[in-house]
KELO-302352 format. One record per residue (C-alpha): residue in three letters; x, y, z. Coordinates in steps of 0.25 Angstrom, whole numbers, padded with zeros to 4 digits, always signed. Layout:
// residues N
ALAXYZ ...
//
This chain:
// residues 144
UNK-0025-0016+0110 UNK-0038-0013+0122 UNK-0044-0028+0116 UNK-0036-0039+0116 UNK-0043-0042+0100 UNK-0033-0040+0090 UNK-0037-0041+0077 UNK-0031-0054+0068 UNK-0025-0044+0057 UNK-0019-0036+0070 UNK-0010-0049+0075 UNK-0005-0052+0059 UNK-0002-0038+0057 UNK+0005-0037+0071 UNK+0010-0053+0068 UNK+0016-0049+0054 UNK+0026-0037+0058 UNK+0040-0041+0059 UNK+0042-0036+0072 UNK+0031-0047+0078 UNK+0033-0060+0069 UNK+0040-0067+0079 UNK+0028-0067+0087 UNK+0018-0078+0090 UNK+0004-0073+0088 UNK+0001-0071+0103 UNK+0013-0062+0103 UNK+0009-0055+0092 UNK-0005-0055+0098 UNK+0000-0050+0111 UNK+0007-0039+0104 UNK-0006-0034+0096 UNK-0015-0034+0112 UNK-0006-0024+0116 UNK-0004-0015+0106 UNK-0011-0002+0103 UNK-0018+0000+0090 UNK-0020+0014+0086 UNK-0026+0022+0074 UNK-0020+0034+0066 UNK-0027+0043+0057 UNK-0019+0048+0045 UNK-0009+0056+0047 UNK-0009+0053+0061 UNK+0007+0052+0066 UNK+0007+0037+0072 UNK+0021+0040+0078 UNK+0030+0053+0078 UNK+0045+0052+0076 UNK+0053+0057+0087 UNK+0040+0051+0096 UNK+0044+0040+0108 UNK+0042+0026+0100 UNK+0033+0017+0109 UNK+0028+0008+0100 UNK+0025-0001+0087 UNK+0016+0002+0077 UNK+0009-0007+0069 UNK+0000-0004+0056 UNK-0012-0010+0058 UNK-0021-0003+0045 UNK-0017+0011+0038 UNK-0004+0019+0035 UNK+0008+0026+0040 UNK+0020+0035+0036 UNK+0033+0035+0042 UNK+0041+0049+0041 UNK+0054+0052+0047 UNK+0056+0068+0050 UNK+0044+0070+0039 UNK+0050+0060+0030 UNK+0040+0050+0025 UNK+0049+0036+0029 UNK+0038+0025+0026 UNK+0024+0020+0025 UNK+0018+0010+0034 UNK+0004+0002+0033 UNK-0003-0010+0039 UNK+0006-0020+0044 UNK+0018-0011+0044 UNK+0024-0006+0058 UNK+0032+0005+0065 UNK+0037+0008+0079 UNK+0046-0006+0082 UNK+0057+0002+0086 UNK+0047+0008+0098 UNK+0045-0006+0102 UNK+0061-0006+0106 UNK+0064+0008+0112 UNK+0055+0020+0114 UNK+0064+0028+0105 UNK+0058+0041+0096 UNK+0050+0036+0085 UNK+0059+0038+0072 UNK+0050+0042+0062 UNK+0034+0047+0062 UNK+0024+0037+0057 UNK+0009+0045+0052 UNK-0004+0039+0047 UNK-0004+0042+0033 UNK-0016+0034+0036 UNK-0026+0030+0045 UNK-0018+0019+0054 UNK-0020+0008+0065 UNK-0008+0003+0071 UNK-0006-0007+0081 UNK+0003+0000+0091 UNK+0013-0008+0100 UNK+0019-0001+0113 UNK+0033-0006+0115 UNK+0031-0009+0129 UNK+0019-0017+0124 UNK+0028-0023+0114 UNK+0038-0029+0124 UNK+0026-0034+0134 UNK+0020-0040+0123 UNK+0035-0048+0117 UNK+0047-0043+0124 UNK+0048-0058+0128 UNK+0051-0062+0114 UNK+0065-0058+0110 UNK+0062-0063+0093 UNK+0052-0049+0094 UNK+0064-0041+0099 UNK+0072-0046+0088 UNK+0063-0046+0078 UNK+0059-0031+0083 UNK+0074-0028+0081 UNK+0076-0034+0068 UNK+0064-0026+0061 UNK+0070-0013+0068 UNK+0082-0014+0063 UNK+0077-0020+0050 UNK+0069-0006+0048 UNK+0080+0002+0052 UNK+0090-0003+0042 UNK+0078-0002+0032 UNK+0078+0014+0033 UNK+0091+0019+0033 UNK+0088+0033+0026 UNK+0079+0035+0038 UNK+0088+0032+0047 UNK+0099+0041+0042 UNK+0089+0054+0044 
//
């Protein structure tokens, strides 16, 4: 973020997701100085499918669809996340994720990612275990 303020509902939002629980606080605080928030309007496309995947996206405040080849696939609000799989290769985004309304995201480069924790090998496991955890809950998706 350009000030090194995050704001205290910020930290326990970024603290509560899976991916980061195995974090002390000054992890997790070192996580949210170096990430990006941005804001979307509604209807905005946050991410496009077949785009390079750079990096995490956290639901800070509004809400979001996810559509695979048009197809609505789920909807995401505060707390919720996408993009963990762009924190381990820079692979084409799978699906698009749109503003259905106006959103603010805290936005995590993957390189900023592994500055920030690659020293910790419980964040790569942990990263790993809610991938393949949200791969194995969307098998329909998988099989398009």
């Amino acid at each position: 973020m350009a000030d090194t303020t995050v704001a205290p509902a910020t930290l326990a939002m970024l603290g509560s997701v899976p991916l980061f629980q195995s974090l002390n606080k000054h992890q997790v605080r070192r996580l949210a100085e170096t990430a990006q928030e941005r804001r979307f309007k509604a209807g905005d496309i946050i991410v496009r499918q077949g785009d390079k995947g750079v990096g995490f996206y956290l639901i800070l405040e509004g809400e979001a669809k996810v559509e695979r080849a048009g197809h609505p696939v789920a909807s995401l609000g505060a707390g919720q996340f996408f993009g963990e799989m762009a924190l381990l290769d820079d692979q084409p985004r799978t699906a698009d994720v749109r503003a259905s309304a106006a959103v603010r995201c805290l936005v995590l480069s993957s390189w900023e990612f592994w500055a920030a924790v690659g020293d910790e090998p419980e964040v790569l496991r942990t990263l790993l275990k809610e991938t393949v955890r949200r791969i194995r809950s969307a098998p329909a998706a998988l099989s398009e």
